[in-house]
N, C-alpha and C positions, 0 to 999 in steps of 0.2 A: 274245454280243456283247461284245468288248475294247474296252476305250477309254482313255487316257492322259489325265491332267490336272495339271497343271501344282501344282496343290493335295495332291489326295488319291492322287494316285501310277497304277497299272496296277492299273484295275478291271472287271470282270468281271459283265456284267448279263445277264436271261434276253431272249426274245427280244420280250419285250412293256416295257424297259423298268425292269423291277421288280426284284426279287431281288438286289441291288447285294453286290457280295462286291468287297473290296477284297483283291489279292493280292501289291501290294506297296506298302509306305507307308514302309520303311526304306532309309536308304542309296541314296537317291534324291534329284535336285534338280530337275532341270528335264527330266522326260521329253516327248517326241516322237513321232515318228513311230511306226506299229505294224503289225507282220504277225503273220497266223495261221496256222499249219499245220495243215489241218482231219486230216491223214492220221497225223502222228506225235503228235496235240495238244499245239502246244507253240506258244508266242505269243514274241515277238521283239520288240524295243522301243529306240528311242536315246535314251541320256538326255545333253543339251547339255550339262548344268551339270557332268557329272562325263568328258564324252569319254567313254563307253562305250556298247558296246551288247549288251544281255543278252539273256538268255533264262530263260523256265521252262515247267513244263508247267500245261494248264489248272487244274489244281488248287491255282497256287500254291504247287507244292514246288519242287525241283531245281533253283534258280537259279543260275545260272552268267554269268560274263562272256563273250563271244564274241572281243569286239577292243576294245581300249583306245589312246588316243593319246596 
């Protein structure tokens, strides 16, 4: 399960809840909205404060911007 907070950034929990893995807490302001791609794992995210919207894989690696304004 992904989830965006406005605090601790794009975080990544098991399916009970638990297990909290934060996977991005840098170079981030005010993230939003969020999609998962269960087929290529890769999570998707827009963040307001900065006009972009990124991406990485569920691990937390290979992040990249997608489109910027």
């Amino acid at each position: 399960m992904f989830i965006t907070d406005f605090v601790q950034g794009v975080l990544r929990y098991n399916l009970f809840g638990a297990m909290r893995t934060v996977l991005v807490d840098t170079k981030i302001s005010r993230p939003s909205g969020i999609a998962v791609d269960p087929i290529t794992k890769m999570v998707y995210w827009t963040d307001t404060g900065r006009d972009v919207i990124e991406g990485m894989d569920y691990y937390g690696l290979k992040r990249w911007a997608i489109a910027q304004c």
